[in-house]
Structures are given as C-alpha cells and as structure tokens.
C-alpha positions in Angstrom: -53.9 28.1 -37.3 -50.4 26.6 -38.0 -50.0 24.7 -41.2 -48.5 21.1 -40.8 -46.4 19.4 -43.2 -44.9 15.9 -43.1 -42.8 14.2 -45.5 -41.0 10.8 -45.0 -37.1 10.5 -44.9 -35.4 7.0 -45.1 -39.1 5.5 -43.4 -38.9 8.0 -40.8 -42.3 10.6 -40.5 -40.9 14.5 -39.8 -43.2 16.7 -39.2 -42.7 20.8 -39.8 -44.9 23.2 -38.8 -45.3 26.7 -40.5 -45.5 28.9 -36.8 -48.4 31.3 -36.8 -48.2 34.8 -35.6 -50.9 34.2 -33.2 -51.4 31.1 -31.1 -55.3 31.4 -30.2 -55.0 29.0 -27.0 -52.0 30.8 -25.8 -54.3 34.0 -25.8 -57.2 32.4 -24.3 -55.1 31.6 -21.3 -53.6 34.7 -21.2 -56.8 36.9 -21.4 -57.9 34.0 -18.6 -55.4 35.2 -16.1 -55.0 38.7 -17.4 -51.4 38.4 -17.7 -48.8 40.7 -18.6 -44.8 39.8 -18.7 -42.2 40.9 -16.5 -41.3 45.0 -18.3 -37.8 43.7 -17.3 -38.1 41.6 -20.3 -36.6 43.2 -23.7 -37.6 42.2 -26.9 -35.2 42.8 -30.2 -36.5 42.4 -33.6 -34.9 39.7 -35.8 -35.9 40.0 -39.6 -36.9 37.6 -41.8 -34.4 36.0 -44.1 -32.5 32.8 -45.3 -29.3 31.1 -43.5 -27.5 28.1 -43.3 -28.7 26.1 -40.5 -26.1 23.1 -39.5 -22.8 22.2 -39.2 -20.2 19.2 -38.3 -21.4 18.1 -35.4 -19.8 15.2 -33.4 -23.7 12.9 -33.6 -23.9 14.0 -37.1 -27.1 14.9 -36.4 -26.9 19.0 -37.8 -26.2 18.5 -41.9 -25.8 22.1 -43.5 -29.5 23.0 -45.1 -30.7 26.4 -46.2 -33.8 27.8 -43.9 -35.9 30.6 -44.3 -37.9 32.6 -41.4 -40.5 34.8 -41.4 -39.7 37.3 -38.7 -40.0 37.4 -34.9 -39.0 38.5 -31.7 -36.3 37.3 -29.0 -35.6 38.4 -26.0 -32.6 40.1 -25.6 -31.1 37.8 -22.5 -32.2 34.8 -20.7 -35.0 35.0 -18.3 -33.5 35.7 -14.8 -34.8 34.8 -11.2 -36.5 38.2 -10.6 -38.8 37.6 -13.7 -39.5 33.9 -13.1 -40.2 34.8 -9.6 -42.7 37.3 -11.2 -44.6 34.6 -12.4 -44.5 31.9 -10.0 -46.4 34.5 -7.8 -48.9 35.4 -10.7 -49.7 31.8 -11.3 -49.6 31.2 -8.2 -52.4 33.0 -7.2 -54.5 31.8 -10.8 -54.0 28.1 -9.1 -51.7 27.0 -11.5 -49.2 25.9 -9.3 -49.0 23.5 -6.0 -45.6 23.0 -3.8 -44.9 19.9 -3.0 -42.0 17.8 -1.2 -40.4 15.1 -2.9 -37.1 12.9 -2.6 -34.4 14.0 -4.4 -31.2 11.0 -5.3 -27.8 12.3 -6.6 -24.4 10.9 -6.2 -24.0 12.9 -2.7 -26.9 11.1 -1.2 -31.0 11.3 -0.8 -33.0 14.3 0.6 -36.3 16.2 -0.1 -36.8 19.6 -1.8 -39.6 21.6 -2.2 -40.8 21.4 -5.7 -43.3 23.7 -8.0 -45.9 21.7 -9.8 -48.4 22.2 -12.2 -51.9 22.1 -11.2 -55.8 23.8 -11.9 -55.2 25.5 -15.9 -51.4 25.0 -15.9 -50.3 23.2 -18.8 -48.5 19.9 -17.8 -50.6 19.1 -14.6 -48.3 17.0 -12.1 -45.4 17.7 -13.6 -42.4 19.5 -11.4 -41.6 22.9 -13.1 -38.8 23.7 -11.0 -36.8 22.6 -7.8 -36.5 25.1 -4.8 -33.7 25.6 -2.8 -31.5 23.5 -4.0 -28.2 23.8 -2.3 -26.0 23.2 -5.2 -26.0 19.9 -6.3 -23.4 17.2 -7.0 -21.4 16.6 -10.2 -21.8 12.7 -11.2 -18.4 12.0 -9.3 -19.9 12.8 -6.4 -18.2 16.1 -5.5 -20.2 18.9 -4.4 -21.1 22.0 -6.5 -20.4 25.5 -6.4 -23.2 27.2 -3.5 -23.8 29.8 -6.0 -25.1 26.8 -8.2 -28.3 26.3 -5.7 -31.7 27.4 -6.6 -32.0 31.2 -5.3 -35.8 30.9 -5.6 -37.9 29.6 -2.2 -41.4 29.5 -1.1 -42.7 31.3 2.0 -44.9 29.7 3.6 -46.4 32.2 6.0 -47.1 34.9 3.4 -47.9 32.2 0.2 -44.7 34.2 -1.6 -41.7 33.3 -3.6 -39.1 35.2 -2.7 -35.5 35.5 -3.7 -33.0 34.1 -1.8 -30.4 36.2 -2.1 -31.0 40.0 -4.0 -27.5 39.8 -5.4 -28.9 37.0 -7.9 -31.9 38.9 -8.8 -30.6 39.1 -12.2 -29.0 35.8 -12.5 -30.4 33.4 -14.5 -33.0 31.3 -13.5 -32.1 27.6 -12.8 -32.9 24.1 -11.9 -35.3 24.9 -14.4 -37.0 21.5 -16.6 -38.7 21.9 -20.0 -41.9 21.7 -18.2 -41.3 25.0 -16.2 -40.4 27.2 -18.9 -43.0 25.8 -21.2 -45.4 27.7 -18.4 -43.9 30.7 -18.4 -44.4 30.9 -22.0 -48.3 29.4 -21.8 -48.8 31.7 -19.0 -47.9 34.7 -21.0 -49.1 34.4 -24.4 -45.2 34.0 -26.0 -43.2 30.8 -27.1 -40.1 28.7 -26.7 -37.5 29.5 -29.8 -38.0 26.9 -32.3 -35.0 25.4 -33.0 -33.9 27.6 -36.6 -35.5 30.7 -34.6 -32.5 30.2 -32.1 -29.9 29.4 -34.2 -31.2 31.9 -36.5 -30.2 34.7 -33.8 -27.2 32.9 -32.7 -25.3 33.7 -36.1 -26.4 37.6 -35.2 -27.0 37.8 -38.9 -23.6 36.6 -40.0 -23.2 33.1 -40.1 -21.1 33.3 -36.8 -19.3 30.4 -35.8 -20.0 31.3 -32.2 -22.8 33.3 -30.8 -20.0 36.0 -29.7 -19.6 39.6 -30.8 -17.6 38.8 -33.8 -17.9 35.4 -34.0 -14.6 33.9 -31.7 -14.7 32.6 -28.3 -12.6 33.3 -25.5 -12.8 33.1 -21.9 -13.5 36.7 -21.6 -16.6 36.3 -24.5 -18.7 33.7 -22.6 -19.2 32.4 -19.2 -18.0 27.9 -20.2 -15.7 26.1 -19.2 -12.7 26.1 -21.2 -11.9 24.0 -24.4 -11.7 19.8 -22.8 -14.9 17.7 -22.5 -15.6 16.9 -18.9 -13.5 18.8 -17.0 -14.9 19.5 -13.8 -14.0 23.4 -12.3 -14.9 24.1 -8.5 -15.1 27.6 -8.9 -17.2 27.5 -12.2 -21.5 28.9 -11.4 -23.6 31.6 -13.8 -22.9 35.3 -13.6 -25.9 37.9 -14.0 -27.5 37.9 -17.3 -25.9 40.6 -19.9 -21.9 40.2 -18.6 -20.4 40.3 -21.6 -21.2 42.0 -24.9 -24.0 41.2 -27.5 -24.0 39.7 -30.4 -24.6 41.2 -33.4 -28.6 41.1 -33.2 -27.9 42.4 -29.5 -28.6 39.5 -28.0 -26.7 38.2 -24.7 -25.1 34.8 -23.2 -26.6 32.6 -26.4 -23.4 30.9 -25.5 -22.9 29.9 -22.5 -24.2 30.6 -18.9 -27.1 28.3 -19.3 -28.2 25.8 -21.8 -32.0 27.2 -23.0 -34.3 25.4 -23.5 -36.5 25.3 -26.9 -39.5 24.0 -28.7 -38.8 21.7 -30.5 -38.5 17.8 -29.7 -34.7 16.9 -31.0 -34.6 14.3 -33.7 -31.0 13.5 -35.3 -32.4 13.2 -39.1 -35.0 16.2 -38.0 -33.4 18.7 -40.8 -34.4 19.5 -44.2 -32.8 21.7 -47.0 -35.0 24.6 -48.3 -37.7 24.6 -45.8 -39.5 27.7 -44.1 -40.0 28.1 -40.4 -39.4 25.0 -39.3 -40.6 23.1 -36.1 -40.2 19.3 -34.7 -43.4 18.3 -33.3 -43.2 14.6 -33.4 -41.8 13.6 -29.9 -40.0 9.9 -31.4 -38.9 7.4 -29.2 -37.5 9.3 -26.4 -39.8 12.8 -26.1 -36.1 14.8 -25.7 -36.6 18.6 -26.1 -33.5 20.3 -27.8 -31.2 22.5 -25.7 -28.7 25.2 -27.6 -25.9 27.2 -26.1 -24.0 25.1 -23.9 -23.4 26.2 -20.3 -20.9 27.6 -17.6 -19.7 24.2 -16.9 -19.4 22.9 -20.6 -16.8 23.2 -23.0 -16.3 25.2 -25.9 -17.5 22.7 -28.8 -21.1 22.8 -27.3 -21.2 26.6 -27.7 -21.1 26.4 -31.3 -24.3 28.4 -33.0 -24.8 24.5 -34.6 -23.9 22.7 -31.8 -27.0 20.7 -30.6 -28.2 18.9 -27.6 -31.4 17.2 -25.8 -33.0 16.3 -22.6 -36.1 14.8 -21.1 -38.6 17.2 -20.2 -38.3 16.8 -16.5 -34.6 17.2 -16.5 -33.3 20.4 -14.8 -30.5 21.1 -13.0 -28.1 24.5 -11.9 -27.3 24.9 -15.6 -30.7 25.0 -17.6 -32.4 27.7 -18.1 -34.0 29.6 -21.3 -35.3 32.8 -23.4 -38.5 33.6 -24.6 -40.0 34.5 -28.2 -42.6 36.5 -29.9 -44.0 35.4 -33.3 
C-alpha cells in the first residue's frame, strides 16, 4: 500500500503520496482481463536520484524545491494510435467500453461524434474517453484546423472493430484524448500516469535541462511547437509520427512538444514542497484540473520548458492531448 502524508501550507491541506511498486487493484484488473500491453511499447529505465524540480514560471505556481525518486520506468515515446487502438479492441471485448453519439459545440458550429465511454469494470463509468472521427476541429476564432488534426481512430460497426483511419498515422500520436481515456489505458494494463516529478524528472534527461531536447536548447528542428509568440495561430501546424527527432538524454522522445501528456497528479499552484520523496497531488481542490507537461505542436516555446506547467479538466481533449505511460 502507498503511504500518505499531509502537511498544511498557509491553511491549505497537500497531500503526498509515497508511490508503491505495486498497485494491487491495478493487478486485480489486469489478471481480470488477462491483459498484456501493446510490445510496441518501450520501456527505459530512469534511476533513482535527487533534482531540482521548478522554475520561474509565468502563474508562479513551480518554486525551485529539491525532490528525490525512487526509480521507475517511462516509456520511451508517447503512446500512438496503433497502441491505443490495441486497447480500445481489448477492452472492448471485456465490456469496458460503450459508443455513443453525442453533440459536439465549437466555434465552427454544432454536430455529433461518436464517442468511447466507460462502461461494465472500466474505471470512470460514463465518462467519454475519447472522441472519434473528429474532422479537425476549430481554433477559438473560429477558423478550421489542420485535417491531419482529426481523430484517425473510428468504430466499425459491422465487424464491432476500431480501426485506423488512415495507416500513414499508425504511429502518430493518439489524440482527442481526455484524462479519463488515458487513465484506462493505464487501469487496463496494470501501469500509471507519470506523476508529476516522475515527468519532469525525465524531462531534464538527468541534467537539469532547460528543455527536454538533446542538449537542452530548442529549435524548430528539436521539437514539433509552434515557434516562440503566445497565441499565434499556424494553418499548416498538426503532430508528426512519434520519435521524429532525437532523444533526450534518458532516450526519451517528443517530452516537448507534439502533444501535451497527460499525468497523475491533480495541479495545485502551492502543490510543491522542498525535500520531499516521490511526490504525488491527490487532493483534487476546487477545480479537479489534472496537470499536463510538454506543451504541444501548436503552442509556443515557453510551455516546453521541462518546468513549465499546465492543467485541464478531466474531460477536456482535443487534437493536441495525448500522453505516456509509466512503470513503478
């Protein structure tokens, strides 16, 4: 069992939690459905050690603190549409998952998309784990997205299937995808989310790296974002397959950029704490945001920093969220 700790900061209750190597309800489930992941996924081994977690953030919400981690694994790139269509057909057929249509509003109008939901053993019952489909989106001016910004995963109907749109994005990776969706795949096969310092952790590839590059710098040519100003919208701008550019020094690939990934731990702004080992946020707070790291194709450079932090509700998910797994 996990050991909880919680200690109170200017009237506010944090809560960390030591992780345990084994999670005993994420192995019932998995010995339940007799579950193996995707062999596609690759697993490197991050040792244990001490950093400094944090930097200058623009919310002031990252203060430099020294962290220690037992060690774990992460996999090596972000989980593509091949291996999440792996387990959409596995869960699938363990009645973890209903399709349902539902109405869809953005600032180029209303329609309906086929959704995944949670249903039977799946964690999150009701919930939408991830949108079908989509055919791109709008930005919130209202102009349409990139096509190659759609969902490339549907639903056959006449066979029961998920299939893959379009082979050429097979290893793409996986989109439109909310908290909810990934927090399956995880349940499903016995692995986690990255906590928070886990992610960061292996961002800094061992060197206090400034961005989770090869040596540290960012360029166009490093990273798939969108250049250095805040908000500037780029037509052209979608993911590339996962693994395009080179690894950082743990060999890990695309912690900046291509997708924002999803982690474990609900965000809190006064969440850190100096000298503390294997920290986790498990108190939702006001809002219940889950933390995102890495920034994205279509945002800029600051919010590719390995410090650089950011949040969203659980059922948000759109053509830029996405996520890696971890073994602890």
């Amino acid at each position: 069992m996990s050991k909880v700790y919680q200690t109170i900061i200017c009237g506010l209750a944090i809560s960390i939690i030591t992780l345990s190597c084994n999670n005993d309800d994420n192995e019932d489930l998995s010995q339940e459905n007799n579950t193996t992941l995707p062999n596609s996924i690759i697993f490197k081994d991050i040792p244990s050690g001490t950093f400094l977690m944090g930097g200058t953030t623009i919310h002031n919400d990252a203060p430099i603190v020294s962290v220690t981690l037992s060690a774990f694994q992460i996999s090596k790139k972000e989980i593509t549409n091949n291996e999440y269509i792996d387990f959409l057909n596995s869960a699938y057929s363990n009645n973890w998952l209903t399709i349902s249509s539902k109405q869809v509003n953005d600032p180029c109008g209303s329609y309906t998309e086929n959704m995944v939901i949670g249903k039977g053993n799946a964690p999150n019952v009701g919930e939408v784990f991830l949108q079908l489909g989509e055919s791109g989106g709008c930005t919130s001016n209202g102009e349409e997205e990139h096509i190659n910004n759609k969902s490339w995963i549907s639903f056959n109907t006449s066979n029961n299937i998920f299939e893959l749109l379009d082979a050429s994005k097979a290893d793409w990776p996986v989109n439109w995808i909310k908290w909810y969706g990934a927090y399956a795949f995880v349940q499903y096969y016995n692995v986690s989310l990255p906590a928070e310092a886990q992610w960061e952790y292996s961002a800094r590839g061992g060197q206090q790296l400034k961005y989770p590059t090869d040596d540290g710098t960012l360029s166009l040519s490093k990273a798939n974002y969108n250049g250095e100003t805040p908000g500037n919208y780029n037509p052209d701008g979608h993911s590339f397959a996962v693994g395009s550019y080179n690894r950082n020094p743990y060999g890990l690939f695309d912690m900046g950029g291509n997708v924002w990934e999803w982690c474990q731990n609900y965000y809190s702004n006064s969440f850190y704490l100096d000298n503390v080992i294997d920290p986790i946020n498990t108190i939702a707070g006001i809002n219940s945001k889950r933390v995102r790291r890495g920034g994205s194709w279509n945002y800029h450079s600051a919010t590719l920093l390995t410090y650089a932090r950011a949040s969203d509700f659980e059922n948000r998910g759109n053509n830029h969220f996405g996520f890696r797994i971890v073994k602890n």
